[in-house]
C-alpha positions as CSV (number, residue, x, y, z in Angstrom):
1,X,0.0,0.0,0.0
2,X,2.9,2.2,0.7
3,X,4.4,1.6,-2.4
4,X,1.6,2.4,-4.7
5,X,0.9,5.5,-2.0
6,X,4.5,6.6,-3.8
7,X,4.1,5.9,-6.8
8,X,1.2,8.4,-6.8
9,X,2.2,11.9,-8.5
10,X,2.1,14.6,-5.5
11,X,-1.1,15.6,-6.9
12,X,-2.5,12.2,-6.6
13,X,-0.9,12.0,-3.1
14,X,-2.3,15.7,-1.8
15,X,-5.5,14.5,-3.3
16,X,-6.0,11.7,-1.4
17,X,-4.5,13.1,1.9
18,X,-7.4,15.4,1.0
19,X,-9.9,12.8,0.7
20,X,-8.9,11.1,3.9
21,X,-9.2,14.1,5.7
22,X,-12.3,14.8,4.3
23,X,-13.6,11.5,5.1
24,X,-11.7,11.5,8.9
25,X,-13.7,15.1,9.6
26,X,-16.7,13.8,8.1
27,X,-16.8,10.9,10.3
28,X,-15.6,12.6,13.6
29,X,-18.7,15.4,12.7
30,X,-21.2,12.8,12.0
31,X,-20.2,11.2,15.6
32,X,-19.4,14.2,17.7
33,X,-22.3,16.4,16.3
34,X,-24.9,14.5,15.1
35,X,-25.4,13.0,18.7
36,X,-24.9,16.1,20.2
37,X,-27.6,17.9,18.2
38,X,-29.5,14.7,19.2
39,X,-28.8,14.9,22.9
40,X,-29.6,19.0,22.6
41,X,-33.0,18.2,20.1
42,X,-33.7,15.9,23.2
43,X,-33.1,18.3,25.8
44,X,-35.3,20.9,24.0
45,X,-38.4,18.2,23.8
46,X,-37.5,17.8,27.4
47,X,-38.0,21.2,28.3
48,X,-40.4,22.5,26.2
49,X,-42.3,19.6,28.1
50,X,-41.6,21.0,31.7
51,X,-42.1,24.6,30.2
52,X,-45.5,23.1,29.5
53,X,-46.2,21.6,32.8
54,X,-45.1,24.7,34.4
55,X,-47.5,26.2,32.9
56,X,-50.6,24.2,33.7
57,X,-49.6,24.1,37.6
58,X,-49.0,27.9,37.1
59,X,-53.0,27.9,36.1
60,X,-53.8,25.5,38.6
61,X,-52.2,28.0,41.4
62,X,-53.9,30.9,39.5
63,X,-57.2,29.3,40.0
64,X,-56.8,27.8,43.4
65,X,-55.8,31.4,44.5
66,X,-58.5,33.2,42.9
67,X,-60.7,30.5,44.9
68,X,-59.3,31.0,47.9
69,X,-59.8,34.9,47.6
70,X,-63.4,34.2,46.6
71,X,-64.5,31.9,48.5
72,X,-61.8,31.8,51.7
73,X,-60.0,29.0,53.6
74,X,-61.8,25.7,54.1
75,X,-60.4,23.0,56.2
76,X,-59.9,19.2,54.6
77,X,-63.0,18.0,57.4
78,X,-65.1,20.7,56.0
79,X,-64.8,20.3,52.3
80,X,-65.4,16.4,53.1
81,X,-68.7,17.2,54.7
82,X,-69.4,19.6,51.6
83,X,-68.3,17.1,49.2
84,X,-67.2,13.9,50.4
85,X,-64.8,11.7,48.6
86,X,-67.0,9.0,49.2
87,X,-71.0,9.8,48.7
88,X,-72.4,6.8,50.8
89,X,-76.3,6.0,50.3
90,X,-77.4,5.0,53.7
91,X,-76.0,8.0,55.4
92,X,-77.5,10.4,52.5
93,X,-80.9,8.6,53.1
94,X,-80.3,8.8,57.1
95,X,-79.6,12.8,56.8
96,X,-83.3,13.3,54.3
97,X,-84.8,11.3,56.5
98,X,-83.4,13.5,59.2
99,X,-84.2,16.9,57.4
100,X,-87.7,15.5,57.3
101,X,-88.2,14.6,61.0
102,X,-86.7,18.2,62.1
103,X,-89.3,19.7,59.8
104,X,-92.4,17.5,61.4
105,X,-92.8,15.9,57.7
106,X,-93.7,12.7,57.1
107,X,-90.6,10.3,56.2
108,X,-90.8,10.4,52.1
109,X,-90.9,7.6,49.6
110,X,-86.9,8.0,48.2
111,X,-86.3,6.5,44.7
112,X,-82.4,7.0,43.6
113,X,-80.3,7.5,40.5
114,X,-76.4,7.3,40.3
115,X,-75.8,10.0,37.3
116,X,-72.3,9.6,36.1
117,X,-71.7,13.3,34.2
118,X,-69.2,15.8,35.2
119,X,-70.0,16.4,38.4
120,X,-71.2,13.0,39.4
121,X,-74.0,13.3,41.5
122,X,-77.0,11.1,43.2
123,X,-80.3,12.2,42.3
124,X,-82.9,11.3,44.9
125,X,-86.4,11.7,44.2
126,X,-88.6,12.0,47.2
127,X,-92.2,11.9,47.4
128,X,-94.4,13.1,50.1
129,X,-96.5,14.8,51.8
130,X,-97.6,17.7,54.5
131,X,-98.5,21.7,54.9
132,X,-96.7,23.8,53.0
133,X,-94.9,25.7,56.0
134,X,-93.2,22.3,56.5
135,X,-92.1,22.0,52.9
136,X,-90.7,25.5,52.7
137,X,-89.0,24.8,55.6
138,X,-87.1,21.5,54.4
139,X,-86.1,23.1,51.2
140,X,-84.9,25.8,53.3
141,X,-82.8,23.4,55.2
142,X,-81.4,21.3,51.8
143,X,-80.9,24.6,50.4
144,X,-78.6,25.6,53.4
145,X,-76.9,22.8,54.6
146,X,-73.2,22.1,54.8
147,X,-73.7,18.9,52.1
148,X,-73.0,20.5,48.1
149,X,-76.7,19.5,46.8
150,X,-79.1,21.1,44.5
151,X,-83.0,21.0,44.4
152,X,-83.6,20.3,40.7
153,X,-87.6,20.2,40.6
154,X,-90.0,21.0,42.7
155,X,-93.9,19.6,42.0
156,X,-96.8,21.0,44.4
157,X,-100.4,19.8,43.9
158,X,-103.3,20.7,46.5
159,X,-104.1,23.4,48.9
160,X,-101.8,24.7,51.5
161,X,-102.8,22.5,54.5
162,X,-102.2,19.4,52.7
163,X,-99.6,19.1,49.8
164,X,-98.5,16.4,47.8
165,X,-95.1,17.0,47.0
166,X,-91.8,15.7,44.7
167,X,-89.1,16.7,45.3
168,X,-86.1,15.6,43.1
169,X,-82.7,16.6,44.8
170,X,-79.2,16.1,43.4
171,X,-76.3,15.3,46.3
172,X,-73.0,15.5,44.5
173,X,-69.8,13.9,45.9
174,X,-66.7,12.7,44.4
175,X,-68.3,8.9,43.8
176,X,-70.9,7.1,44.9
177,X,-71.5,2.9,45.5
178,X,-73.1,2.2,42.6
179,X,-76.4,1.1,43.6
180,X,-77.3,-1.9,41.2
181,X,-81.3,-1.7,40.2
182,X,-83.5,-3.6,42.2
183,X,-80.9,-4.8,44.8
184,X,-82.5,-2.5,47.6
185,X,-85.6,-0.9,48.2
186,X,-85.7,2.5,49.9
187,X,-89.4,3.1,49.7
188,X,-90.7,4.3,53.1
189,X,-91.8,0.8,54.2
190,X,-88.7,-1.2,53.5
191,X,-86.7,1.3,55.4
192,X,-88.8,2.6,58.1
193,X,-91.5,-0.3,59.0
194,X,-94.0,2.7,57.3
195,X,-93.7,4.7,60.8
């Protein structure tokens, strides 16, 4: 190799010293650079992706803070009683059929629905009846308890001393047992004995 290397004019000889060289830089560029333009092209995916993050938690702060100043402090034991993690049917039945002894009402027939939408919430649909006084006051006290609910309809019929009412009430919580359809009965009689 070294002998045809000479018998190469010096052209022939620089030229291929060029060539080599060529090929030497073209392969130390291709190594050195390529992966480092990799490793940076990485690096920017990487941050770009944090820059991102940051950015959502920035909003999420932003909106916790602007709730905080809206609507104050709460304590963890207070926002589980306002919405609870875990929305648990017998003690949402015991606390309507509380709201309805306080009031002097009868204790209603309760018919339930799991609704699975954004907010999930139960919706309890309560039939009853008593004087109107009595039913102003129990939507009154739904209305202003600690529990996140909402009265969605509201359906009168008779005279003031005696009302039939239905009532349909959502409860929201963070989930619910799912309650599978005919498993229990919550009318008044299955619960209650009809007292």
């Amino acid at each position: 190799m070294l002998e045809m290397f000479k018998k190469l004019s010096s052209r022939e000889r620089n030229m291929l010293i060029i060539l080599c060289s060529l090929i030497f830089l073209y392969v130390i560029y291709i190594t050195l650079f390529e992966t480092s333009m990799t490793t940076l092209k990485d690096a920017n995916k990487q941050l770009e992706s944090l820059q991102s993050r940051e950015d959502e938690l920035n909003l999420q702060l932003a909106t916790y803070n602007g709730l905080k100043n809206r609507y104050g402090s709460y304590d963890i034991n207070e926002l589980q009683k306002i919405l609870p993690a875990e929305g648990k049917v017998p003690e949402i039945i015991l606390w309507i059929e509380s709201l309805f002894a306080d009031t002097g009402l009868s204790r209603p027939n309760i018919s339930l629905n799991l609704v699975e939408s954004q907010e999930k919430h139960m919706q309890l649909t309560l039939t009853f009846s008593g004087p109107y006084n009595s039913i102003y006051s129990l939507i009154n006290n739904i209305e202003n308890n600690t529990r996140l609910t909402k009265i969605e309809r509201v359906n009168l019929n008779g005279n003031q001393g005696s009302l039939n009412a239905n009532l349909v009430v959502n409860v929201y919580g963070q989930s619910f047992h799912e309650v599978p359809d005919g498993q229990f009965n919550f009318s008044n009689e299955a619960l209650f004995r009809g007292q």
